[in-house]
C-alpha positions as CSV (number, residue, x, y, z in Angstrom):
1,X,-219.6,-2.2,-4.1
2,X,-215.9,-3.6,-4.5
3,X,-213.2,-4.1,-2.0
4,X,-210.1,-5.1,-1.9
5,X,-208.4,-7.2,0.8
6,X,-204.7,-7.3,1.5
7,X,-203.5,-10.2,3.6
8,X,-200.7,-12.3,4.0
9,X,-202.4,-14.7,6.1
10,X,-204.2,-17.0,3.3
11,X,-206.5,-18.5,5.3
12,X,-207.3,-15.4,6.9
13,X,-207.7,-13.5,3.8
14,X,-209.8,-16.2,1.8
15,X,-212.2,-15.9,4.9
16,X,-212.1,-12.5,5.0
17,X,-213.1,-12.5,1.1
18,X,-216.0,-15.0,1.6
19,X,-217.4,-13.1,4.1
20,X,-217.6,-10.0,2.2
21,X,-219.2,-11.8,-0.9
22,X,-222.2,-13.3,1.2
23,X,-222.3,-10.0,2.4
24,X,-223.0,-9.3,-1.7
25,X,-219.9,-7.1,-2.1
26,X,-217.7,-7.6,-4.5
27,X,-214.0,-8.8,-3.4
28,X,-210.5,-9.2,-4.8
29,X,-208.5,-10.6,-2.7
30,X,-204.5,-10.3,-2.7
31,X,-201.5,-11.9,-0.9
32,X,-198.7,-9.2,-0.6
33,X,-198.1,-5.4,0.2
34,X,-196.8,-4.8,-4.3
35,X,-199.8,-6.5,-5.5
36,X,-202.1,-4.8,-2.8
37,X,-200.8,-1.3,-4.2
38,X,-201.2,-2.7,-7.9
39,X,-204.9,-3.2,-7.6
40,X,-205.5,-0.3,-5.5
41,X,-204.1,1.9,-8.1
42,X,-206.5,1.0,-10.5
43,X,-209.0,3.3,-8.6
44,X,-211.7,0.6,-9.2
45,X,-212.4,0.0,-5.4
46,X,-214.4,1.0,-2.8
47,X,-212.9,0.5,0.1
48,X,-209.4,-1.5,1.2
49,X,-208.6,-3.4,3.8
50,X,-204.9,-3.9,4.1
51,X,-202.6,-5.7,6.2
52,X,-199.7,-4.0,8.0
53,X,-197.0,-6.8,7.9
54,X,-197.0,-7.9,4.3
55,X,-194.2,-8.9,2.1
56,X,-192.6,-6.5,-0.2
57,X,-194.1,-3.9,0.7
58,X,-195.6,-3.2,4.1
59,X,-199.7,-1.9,4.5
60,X,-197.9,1.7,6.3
61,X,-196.2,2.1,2.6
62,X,-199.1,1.0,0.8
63,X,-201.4,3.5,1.8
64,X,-198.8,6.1,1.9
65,X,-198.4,5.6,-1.7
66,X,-202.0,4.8,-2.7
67,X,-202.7,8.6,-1.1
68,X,-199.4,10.1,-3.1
69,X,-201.1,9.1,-6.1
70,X,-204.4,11.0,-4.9
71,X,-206.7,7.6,-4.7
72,X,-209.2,8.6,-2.2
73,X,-210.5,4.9,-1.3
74,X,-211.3,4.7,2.3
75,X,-208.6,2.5,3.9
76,X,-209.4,-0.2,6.8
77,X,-206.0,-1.2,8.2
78,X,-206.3,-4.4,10.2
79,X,-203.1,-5.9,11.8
80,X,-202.2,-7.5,15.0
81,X,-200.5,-4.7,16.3
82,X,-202.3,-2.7,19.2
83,X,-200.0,-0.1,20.4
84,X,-200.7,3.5,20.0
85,X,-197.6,4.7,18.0
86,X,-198.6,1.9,15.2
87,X,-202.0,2.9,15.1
88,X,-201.3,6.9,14.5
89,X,-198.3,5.7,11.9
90,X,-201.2,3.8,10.3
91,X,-203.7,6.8,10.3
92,X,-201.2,9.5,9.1
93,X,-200.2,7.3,6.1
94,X,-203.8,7.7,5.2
95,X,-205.8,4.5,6.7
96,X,-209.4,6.0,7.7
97,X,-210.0,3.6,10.4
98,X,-208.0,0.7,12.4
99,X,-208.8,-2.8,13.4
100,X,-207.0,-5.1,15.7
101,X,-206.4,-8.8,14.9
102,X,-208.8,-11.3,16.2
103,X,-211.7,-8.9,15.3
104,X,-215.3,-10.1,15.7
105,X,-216.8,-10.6,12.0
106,X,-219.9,-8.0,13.4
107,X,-217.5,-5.2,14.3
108,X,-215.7,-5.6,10.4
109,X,-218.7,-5.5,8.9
110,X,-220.0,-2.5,10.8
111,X,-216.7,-0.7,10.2
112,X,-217.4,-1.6,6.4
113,X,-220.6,-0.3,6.1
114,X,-219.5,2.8,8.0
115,X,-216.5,3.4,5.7
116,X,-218.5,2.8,2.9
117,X,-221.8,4.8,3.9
118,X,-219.7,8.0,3.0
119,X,-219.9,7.6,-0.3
120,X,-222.9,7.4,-0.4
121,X,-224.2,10.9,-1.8
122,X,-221.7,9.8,-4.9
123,X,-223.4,7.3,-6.0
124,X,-222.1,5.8,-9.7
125,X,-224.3,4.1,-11.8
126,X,-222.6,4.1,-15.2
127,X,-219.6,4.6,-16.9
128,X,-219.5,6.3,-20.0
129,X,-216.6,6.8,-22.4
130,X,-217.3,8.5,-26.0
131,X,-220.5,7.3,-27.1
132,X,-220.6,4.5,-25.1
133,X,-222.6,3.9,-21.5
134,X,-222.2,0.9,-19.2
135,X,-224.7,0.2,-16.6
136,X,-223.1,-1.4,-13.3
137,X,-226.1,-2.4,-12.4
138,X,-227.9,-4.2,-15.2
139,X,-224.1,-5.1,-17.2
140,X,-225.3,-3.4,-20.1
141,X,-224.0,-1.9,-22.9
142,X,-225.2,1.1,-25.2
143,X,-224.9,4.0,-27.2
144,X,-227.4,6.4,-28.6
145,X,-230.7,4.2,-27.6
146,X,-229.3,0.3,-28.3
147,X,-228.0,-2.2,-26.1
148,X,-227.0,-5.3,-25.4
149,X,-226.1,-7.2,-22.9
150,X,-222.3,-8.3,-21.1
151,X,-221.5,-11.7,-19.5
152,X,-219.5,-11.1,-16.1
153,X,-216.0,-11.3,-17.7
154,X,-216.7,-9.0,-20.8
155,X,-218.3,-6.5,-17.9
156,X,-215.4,-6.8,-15.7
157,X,-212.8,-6.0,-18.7
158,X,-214.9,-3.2,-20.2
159,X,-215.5,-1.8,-16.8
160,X,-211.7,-1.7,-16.2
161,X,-210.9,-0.3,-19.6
162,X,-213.9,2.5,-18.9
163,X,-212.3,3.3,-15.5
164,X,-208.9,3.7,-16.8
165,X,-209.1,5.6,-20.2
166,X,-206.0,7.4,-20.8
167,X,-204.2,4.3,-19.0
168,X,-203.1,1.0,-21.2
169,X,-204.3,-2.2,-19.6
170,X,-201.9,-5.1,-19.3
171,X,-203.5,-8.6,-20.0
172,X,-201.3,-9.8,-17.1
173,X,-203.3,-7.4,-15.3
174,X,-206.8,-8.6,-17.2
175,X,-205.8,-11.9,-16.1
176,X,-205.3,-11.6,-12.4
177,X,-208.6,-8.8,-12.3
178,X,-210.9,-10.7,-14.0
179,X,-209.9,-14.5,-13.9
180,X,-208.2,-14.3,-10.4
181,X,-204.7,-14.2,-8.5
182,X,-204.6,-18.6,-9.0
183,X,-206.3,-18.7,-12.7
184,X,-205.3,-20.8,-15.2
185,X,-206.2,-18.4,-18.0
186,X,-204.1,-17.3,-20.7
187,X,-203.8,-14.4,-22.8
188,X,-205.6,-16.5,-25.6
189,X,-208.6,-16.0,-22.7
190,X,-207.9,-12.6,-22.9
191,X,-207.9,-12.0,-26.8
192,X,-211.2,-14.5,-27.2
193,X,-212.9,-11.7,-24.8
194,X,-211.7,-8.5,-26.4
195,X,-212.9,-10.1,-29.6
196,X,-216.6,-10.6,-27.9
197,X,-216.1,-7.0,-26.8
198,X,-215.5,-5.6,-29.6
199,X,-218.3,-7.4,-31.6
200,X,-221.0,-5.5,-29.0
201,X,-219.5,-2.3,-29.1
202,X,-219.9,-2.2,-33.0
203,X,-223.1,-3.8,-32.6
204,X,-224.3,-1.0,-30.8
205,X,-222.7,1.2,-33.1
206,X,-220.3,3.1,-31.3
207,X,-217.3,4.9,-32.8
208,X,-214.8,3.6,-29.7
209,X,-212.3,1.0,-30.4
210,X,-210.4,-1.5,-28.5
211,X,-206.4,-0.6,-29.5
212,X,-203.8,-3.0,-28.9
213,X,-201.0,-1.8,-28.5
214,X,-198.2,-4.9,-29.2
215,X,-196.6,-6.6,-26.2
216,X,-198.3,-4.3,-24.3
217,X,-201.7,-4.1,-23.6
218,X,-205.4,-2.6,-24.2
219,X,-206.6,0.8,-24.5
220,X,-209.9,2.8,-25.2
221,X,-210.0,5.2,-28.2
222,X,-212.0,7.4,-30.1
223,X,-212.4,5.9,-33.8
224,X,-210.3,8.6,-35.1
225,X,-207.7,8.5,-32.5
């Protein structure tokens, strides 16, 4: 299960990202109402918590914008705002639920597992592009009967490529999805891992490549494309 959390208040936000991952859910965590709708775009998430007062972009226009481009991620708006008219602004530009800062750490969770529980009938196990399957639960890799296995950032890249195929993926965006908002990695990091990548999906003898396209980014394609 990922989430995403969008919070100006760093402390706030880093807390709210711990919590969630000893909780066991997965969590990106993000500082500002642009980047918020970046990573929710990628579709990738299963539920967001957002913000309303961010910079650059404020949670109201967010999820206004995440819904205009028919991403159906529940949305948990949490802000420090109580009054009516801000809540119903917040539910009509498509939050499914509203939380009021302080919030007791029991009543988020709750609301999480609430939002979440939903889904539930839709549950996804793999992703398959092609030939190729990857198991979200076990991080493997295969295609007609062999396997092997990913490490967390060769998982984490495939699994965004597999999500996205007809979309090119940036390694700016690699880098902040995989490595984190505050990593030191480099696009080098990036290249060493698409190489590793592309070493497993041949050894499991798939037809799908890894395309680069130059000073742009990684795509998914048939061998033939």
């Amino acid at each position: 299960m990922q989430i995403l959390v969008v919070e100006d208040e760093v402390r706030l936000a880093d807390a709210l990202g711990q919590i969630l991952e000893e909780e066991k859910y997965q969590t990106d965590v993000v500082y500002d109402g642009q980047d918020g709708l970046d990573y929710a775009l990628s579709g990738i998430y299963d539920l967001i918590i957002l913000d309303v007062m961010l910079p650059k972009m404020n949670g109201f226009d967010v999820a206004a914008e995440i819904r205009n481009n028919k991403i159906n991620t529940p949305i948990l708006m949490l802000t420090a705002k109580d009054a009516v008219p801000d809540k119903v602004t917040g539910l009509d530009s498509g939050a499914d639920d509203y939380m009021t800062k302080p919030f007791d750490t029991a009543e988020l969770l709750a609301r999480v597992r609430a939002l979440t529980r939903r889904q539930g009938e839709v549950v996804i196990n793999e992703l398959t592009y092609e030939d190729l399957r990857l198991d979200l639960s076990t991080c493997d890799l295969s295609c007609n009967g062999k396997s092997t296995h990913l490490n967390f950032k060769e998982f984490e890249i495939l699994k965004l490529l597999m999500s996205n195929p007809k979309t090119v993926i940036t390694k700016e965006d690699l880098i902040v999805k995989v490595w984190g908002y505050d990593s030191d990695a480099t696009d080098n990091n990036v290249e060493a891992y698409i190489s590793f990548l592309r070493r497993k999906i041949k050894f499991v003898g798939s037809a799908v490549n890894i395309n680069a396209l130059r000073k742009v980014g990684y795509r998914l394609e048939p061998a033939d494309a």
